[in-house]
C-alpha positions as CSV (number, residue, x, y, z in Angstrom):
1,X,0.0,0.0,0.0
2,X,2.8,2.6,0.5
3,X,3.9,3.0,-3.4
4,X,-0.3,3.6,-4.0
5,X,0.5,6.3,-1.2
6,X,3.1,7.5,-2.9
7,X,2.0,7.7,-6.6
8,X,-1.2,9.6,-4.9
9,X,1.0,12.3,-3.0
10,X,3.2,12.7,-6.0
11,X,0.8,12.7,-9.3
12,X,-2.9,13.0,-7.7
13,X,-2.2,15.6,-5.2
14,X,-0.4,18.0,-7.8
15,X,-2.8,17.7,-10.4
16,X,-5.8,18.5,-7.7
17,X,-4.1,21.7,-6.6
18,X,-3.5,22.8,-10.4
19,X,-7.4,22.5,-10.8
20,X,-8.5,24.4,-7.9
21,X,-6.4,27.1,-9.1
22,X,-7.3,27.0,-12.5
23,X,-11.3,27.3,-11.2
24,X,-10.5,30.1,-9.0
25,X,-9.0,32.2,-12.1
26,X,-11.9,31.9,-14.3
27,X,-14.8,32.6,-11.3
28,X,-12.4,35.0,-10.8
29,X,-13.0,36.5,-14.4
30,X,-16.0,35.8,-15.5
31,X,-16.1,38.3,-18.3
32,X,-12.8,37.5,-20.0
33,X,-14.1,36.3,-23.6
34,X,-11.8,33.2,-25.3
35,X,-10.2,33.8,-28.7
36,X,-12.8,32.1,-30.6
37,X,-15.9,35.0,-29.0
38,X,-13.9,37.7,-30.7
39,X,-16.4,40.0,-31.9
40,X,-16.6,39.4,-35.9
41,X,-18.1,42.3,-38.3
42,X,-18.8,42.7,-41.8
43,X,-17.0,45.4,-43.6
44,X,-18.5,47.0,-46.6
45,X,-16.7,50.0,-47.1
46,X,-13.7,49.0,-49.8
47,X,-14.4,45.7,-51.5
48,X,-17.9,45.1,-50.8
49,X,-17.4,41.6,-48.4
50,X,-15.1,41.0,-46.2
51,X,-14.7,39.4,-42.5
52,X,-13.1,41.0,-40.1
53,X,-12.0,39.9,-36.5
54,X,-10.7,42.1,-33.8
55,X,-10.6,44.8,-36.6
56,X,-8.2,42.7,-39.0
57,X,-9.5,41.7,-42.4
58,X,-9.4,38.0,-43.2
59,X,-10.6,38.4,-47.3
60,X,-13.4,38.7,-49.1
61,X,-16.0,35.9,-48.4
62,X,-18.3,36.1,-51.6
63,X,-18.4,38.0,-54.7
64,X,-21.9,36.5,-55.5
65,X,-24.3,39.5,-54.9
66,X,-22.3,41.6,-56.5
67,X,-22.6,39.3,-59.8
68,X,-26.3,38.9,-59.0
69,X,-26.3,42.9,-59.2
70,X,-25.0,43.7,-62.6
71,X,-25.0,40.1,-64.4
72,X,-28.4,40.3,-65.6
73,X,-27.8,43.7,-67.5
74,X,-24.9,42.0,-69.2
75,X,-25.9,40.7,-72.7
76,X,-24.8,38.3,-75.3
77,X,-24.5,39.5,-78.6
78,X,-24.4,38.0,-81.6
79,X,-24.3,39.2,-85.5
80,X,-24.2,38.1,-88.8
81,X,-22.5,39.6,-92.1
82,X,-23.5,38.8,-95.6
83,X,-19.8,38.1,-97.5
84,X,-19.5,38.0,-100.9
85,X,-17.3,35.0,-102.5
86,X,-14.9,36.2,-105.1
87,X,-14.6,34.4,-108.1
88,X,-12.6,34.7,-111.8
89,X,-14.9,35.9,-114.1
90,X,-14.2,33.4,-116.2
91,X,-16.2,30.9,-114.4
92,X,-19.2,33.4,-115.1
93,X,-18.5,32.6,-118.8
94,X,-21.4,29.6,-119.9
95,X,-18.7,28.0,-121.7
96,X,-16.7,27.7,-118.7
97,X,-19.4,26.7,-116.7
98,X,-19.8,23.5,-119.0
99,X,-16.7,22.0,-117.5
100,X,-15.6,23.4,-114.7
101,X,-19.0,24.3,-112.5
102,X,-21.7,21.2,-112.9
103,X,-22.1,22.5,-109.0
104,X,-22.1,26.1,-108.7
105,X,-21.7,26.9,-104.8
106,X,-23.8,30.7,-104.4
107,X,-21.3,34.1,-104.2
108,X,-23.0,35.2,-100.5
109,X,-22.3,33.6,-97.3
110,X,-23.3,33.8,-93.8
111,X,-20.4,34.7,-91.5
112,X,-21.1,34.9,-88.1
113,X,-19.4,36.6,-84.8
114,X,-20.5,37.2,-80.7
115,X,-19.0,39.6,-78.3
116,X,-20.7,41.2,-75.1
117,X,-22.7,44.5,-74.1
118,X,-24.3,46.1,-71.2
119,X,-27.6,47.4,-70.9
120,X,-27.3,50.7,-69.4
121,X,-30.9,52.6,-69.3
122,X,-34.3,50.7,-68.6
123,X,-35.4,51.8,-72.1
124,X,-32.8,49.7,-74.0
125,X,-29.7,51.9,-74.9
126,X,-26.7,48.9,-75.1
127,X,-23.0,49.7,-75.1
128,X,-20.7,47.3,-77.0
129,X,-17.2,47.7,-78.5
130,X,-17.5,48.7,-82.4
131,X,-15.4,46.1,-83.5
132,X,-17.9,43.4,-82.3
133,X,-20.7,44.9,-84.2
134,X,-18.6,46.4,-87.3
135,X,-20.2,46.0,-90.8
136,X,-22.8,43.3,-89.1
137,X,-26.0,42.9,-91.2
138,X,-28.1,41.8,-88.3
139,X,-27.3,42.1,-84.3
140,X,-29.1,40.0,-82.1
141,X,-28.7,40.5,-78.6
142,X,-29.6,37.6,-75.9
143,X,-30.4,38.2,-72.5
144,X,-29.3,36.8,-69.5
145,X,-33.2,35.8,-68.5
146,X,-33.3,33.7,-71.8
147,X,-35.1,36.3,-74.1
148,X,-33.4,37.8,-77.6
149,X,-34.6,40.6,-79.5
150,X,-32.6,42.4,-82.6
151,X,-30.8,45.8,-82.2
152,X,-31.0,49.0,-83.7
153,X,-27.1,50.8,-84.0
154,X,-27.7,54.4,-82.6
155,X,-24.5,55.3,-83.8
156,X,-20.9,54.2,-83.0
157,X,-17.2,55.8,-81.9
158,X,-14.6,53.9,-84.1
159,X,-12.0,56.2,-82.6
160,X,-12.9,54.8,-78.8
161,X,-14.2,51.7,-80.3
162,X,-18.0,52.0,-78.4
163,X,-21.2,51.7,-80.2
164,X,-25.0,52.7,-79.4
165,X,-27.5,49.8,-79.7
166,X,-31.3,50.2,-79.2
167,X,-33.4,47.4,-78.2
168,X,-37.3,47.0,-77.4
169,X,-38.5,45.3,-74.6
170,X,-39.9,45.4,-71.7
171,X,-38.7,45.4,-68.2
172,X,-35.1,45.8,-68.8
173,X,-32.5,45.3,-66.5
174,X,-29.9,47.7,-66.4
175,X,-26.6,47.9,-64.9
176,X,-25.6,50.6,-62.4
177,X,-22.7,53.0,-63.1
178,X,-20.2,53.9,-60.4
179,X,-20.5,57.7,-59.9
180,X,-17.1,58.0,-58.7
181,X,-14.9,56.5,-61.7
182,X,-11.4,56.5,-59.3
183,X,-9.8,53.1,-59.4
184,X,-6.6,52.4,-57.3
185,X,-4.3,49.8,-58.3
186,X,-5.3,46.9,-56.4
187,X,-9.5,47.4,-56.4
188,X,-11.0,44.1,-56.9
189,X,-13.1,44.0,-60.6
190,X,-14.8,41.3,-62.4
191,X,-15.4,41.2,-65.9
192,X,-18.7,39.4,-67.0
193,X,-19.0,38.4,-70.9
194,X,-19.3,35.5,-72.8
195,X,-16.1,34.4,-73.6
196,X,-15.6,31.7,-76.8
197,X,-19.5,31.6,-76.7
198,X,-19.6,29.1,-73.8
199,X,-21.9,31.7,-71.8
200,X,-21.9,34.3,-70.0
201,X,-19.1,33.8,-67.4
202,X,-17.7,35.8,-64.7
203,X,-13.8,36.2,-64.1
204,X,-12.4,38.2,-61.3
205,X,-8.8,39.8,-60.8
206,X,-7.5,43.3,-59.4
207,X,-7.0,46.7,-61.3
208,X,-3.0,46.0,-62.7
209,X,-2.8,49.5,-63.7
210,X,-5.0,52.6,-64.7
211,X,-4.7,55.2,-67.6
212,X,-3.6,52.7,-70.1
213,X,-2.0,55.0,-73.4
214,X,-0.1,54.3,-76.6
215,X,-1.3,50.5,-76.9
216,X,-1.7,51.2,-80.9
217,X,-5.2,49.8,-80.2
218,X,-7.3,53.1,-80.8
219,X,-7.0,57.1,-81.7
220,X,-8.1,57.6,-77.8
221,X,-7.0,55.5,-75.6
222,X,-7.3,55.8,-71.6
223,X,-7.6,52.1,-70.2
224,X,-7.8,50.1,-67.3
225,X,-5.5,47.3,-67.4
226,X,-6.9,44.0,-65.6
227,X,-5.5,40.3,-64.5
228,X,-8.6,39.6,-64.7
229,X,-9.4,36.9,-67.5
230,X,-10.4,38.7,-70.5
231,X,-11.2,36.4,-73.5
232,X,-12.4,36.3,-77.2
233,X,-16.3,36.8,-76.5
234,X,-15.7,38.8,-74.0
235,X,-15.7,42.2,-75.9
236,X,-17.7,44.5,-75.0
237,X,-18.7,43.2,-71.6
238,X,-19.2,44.9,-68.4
239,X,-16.0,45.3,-65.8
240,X,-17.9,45.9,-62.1
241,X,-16.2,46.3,-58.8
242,X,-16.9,44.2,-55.6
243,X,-20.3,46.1,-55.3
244,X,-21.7,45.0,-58.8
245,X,-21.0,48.5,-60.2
246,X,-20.3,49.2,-63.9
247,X,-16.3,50.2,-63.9
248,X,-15.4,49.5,-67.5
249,X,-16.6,48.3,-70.7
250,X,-13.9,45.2,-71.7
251,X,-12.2,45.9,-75.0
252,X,-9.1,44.1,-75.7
253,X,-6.3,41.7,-74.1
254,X,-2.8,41.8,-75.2
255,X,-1.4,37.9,-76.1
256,X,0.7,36.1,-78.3
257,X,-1.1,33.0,-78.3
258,X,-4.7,34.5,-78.5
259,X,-6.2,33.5,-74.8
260,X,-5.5,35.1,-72.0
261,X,-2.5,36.3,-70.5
262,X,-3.2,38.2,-67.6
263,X,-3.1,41.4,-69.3
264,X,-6.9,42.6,-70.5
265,X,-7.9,46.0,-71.3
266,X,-11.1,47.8,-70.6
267,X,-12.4,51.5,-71.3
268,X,-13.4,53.4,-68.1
269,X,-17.2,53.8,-67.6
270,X,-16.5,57.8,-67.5
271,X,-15.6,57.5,-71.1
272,X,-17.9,55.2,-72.2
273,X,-21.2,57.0,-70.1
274,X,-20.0,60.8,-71.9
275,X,-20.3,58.0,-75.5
276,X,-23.5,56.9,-74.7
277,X,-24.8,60.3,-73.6
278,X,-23.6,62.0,-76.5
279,X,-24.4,59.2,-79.6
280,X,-27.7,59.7,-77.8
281,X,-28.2,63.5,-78.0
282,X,-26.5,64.4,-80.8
283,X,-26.0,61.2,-82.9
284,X,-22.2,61.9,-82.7
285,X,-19.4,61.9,-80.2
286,X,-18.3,65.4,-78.8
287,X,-15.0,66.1,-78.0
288,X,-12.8,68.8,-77.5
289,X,-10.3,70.3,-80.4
290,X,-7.2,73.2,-79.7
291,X,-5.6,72.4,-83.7
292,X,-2.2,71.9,-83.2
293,X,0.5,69.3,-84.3
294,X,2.5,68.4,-81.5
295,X,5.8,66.1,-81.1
296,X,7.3,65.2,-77.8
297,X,10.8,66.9,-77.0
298,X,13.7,64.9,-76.6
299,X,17.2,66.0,-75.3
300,X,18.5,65.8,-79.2
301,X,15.8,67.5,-80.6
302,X,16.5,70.5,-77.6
303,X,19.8,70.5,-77.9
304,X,19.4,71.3,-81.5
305,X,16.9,74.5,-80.7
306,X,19.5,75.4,-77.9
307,X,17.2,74.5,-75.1
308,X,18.1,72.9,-71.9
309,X,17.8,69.2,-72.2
310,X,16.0,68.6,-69.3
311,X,13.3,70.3,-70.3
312,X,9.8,68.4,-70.7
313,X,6.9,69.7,-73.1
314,X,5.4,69.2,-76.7
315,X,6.4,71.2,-79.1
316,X,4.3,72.4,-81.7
317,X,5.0,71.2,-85.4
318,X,1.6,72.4,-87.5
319,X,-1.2,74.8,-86.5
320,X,-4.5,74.6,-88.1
321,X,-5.3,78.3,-89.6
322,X,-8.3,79.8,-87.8
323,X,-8.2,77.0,-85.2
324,X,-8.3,77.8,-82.0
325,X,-4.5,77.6,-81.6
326,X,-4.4,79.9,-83.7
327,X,-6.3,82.5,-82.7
328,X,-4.5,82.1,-79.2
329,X,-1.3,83.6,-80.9
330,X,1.0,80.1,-80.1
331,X,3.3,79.7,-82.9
332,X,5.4,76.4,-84.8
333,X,8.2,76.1,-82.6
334,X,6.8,76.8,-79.4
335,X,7.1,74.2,-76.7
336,X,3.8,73.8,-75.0
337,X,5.2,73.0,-70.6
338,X,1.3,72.9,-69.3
339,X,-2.3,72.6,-70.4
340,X,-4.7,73.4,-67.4
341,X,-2.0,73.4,-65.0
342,X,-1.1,69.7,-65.8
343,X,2.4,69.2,-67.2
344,X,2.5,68.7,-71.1
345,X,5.1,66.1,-71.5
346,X,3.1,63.0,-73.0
347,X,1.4,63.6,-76.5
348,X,-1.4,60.9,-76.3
349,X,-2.3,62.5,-72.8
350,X,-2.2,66.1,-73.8
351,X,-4.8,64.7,-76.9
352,X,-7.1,62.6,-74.1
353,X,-7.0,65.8,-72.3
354,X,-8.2,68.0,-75.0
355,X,-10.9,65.7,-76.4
356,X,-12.5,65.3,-72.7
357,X,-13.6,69.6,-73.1
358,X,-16.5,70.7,-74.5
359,X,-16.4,73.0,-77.7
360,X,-16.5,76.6,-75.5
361,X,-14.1,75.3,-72.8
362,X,-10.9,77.5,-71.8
363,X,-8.0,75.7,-72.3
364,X,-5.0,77.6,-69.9
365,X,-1.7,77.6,-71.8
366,X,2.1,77.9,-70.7
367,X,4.3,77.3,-73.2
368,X,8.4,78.9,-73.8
369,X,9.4,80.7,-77.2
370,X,12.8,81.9,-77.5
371,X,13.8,80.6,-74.1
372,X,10.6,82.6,-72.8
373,X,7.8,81.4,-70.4
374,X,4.4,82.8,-72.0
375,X,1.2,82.2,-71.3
376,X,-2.1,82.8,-73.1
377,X,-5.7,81.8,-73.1
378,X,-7.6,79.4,-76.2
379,X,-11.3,78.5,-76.4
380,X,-11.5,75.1,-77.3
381,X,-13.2,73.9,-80.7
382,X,-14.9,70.9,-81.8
383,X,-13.0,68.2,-83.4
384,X,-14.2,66.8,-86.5
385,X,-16.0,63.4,-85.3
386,X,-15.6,60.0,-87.1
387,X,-18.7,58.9,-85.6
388,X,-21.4,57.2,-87.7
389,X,-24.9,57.2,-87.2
390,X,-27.1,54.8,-88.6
């Protein structure tokens, strides 16, 4: 019995004592929470779903209301072009005819393409990328709830690459526009299309980069840059942040193998919205004109004027006569330093920038002649549109 008495004293005894105490803290503290009863809250404010415990974020949870928001205004679109076959005329000749066509195959065909659009008004004004409805015969646009009607062009941008479409129907959904257009790098997006004709499909990725220029894509050119997956189909599609909110219209990916690459392109909704309001108005795009030729300076081209070669700005090569350039007094030679306050150093900007006035706008010029800082004061003009209105 006395190595029982022992093991008791030495293993029970201990173990008893460590108990009591253990009891005593906690009635001691009854309010002390454990680590799992950390308060847990939903934040809404930045990406539209995220946990958060003890104040730090753990990740989005769900993108799905967001997608249940806008994906209903997002639209298949299909068209179809009548192509004439080209043949030698000889085979028009009967004689020829005899020998060589017992079968003649007919000079038309059918070809068919699909891209994406967005319904953005509850009485049916659609915005798509030009090139997906370019010289189509017939558009057909399908709806996410199953129904299909054909489409009217309103009139189209080639420049930006938007177009107008007009459908009838009733109770349209339409997608909601985010009134503040700022993206940071990092913002979740997701862009919903139909990519390869599969069906609509939704993708999601961050904002890579913003104010996109000099792609060789289009004349104006001012684009988000995406990871996320942007695909053949997917043209003209809607790209909506974490709240379902129309961000972009999706336009182009760049890839040497045709799929995606993790490098998609979309049009802000800013730029798109001013399209659709202005095709809708005025059956034409409105944009801003000043009539110069510009090149940007380089440290060759400055030390040749005898300029210092640090200096940034465009200098002007060709002013249209009577343009509003022109009657602003600036001169061929003169090297434009800011437009509106912003620094003129990239051409494809200092164009963006112009286009986004209205015809009557100031436009605020510094500019340096003969080693000089002037200033002086243009009205801005309206640029010749290559819109088309059908």
């Amino acid at each position: 019995m006395r190595p029982l008495q022992s093991l008791i004293n030495i293993v029970l005894v201990p173990a008893l004592t460590g108990l009591a105490v253990a009891l005593a803290v906690l009635l001691w503290a009854p309010g002390q929470s454990t680590p799992a009863q950390l308060p847990v809250s939903t934040d809404n404010n930045t990406d539209g779903g995220t946990v958060s415990a003890g104040g730090v974020g753990t990740g989005p949870v769900s993108y799905a209301d967001a997608v249940d928001k806008a994906a209903p205004a997002v639209v298949n679109i299909y068209t179809r072009k009548v192509v004439k076959r080209e043949t030698h005329p000889l085979f028009d000749d009967p004689f020829f005819q005899r020998f060589f066509r017992t079968n003649p195959e007919p000079n038309e065909r059918i070809q068919s393409s699909l891209g994406s659009g967005v319904i953005m008004s509850p009485d049916g004004y659609v915005l798509t990328n030009n090139h997906v409805i370019n010289g189509a015969d017939q558009i057909v646009v399908a709806l996410h709830d199953g129904r299909d009607v054909n489409a009217k062009v309103v009139g189209t941008d080639p420049e930006a690459d938007l177009a107008v479409l007009k459908i009838e129907l009733e109770a349209l959904p339409y997608i909601q526009v985010k009134e503040d257009t700022s993206l940071r790098i990092g913002d979740v997006v997701m862009a919903i299309g139909n990519p390869f004709g599969v069906g609509q499909t939704v993708t999601l990725g961050i904002v890579s980069a913003t104010g996109r220029t000099e792609l060789g894509i289009n004349t104006y050119e001012d684009y988000i840059q995406t990871d996320a997956a942007i695909n053949p189909g997917n043209s003209g599609g809607a790209l909506i942040n974490a709240h379902g909110e129309l961000v972009g219209i999706n336009t182009a990916i760049y890839s040497k193998t045709g799929g995606n690459q993790g490098i998609g392109f979309a049009i802000p909704a800013s730029v798109a919205m001013r399209t659709l309001t202005d095709i809708a108005a005025h059956g034409t795009t409105i944009r801003g004109w000043l009539g110069i030729e510009v090149q940007e300076s380089s440290p060759e081209l400055l030390k040749a004027l005898g300029l210092p070669e640090a200096l940034t700005g465009l200098i002007v090569t060709g002013i249209y006569e009577n343009g509003p350039a022109d009657k602003a007094s600036l001169n061929v030679g003169d090297i434009l330093v800011k437009i509106n306050g912003e620094e003129a150093d990239n051409a494809r900007r200092a164009m963006n920038q112009i286009a986004a006035l209205r015809p009557g706008d100031g436009i605020d010029l510094e500019y340096i002649r003969n080693g000089k800082v002037k200033t002086t004061h243009a009205v801005a003009g309206q640029r010749e549109s290559h819109s088309t209105v059908e």
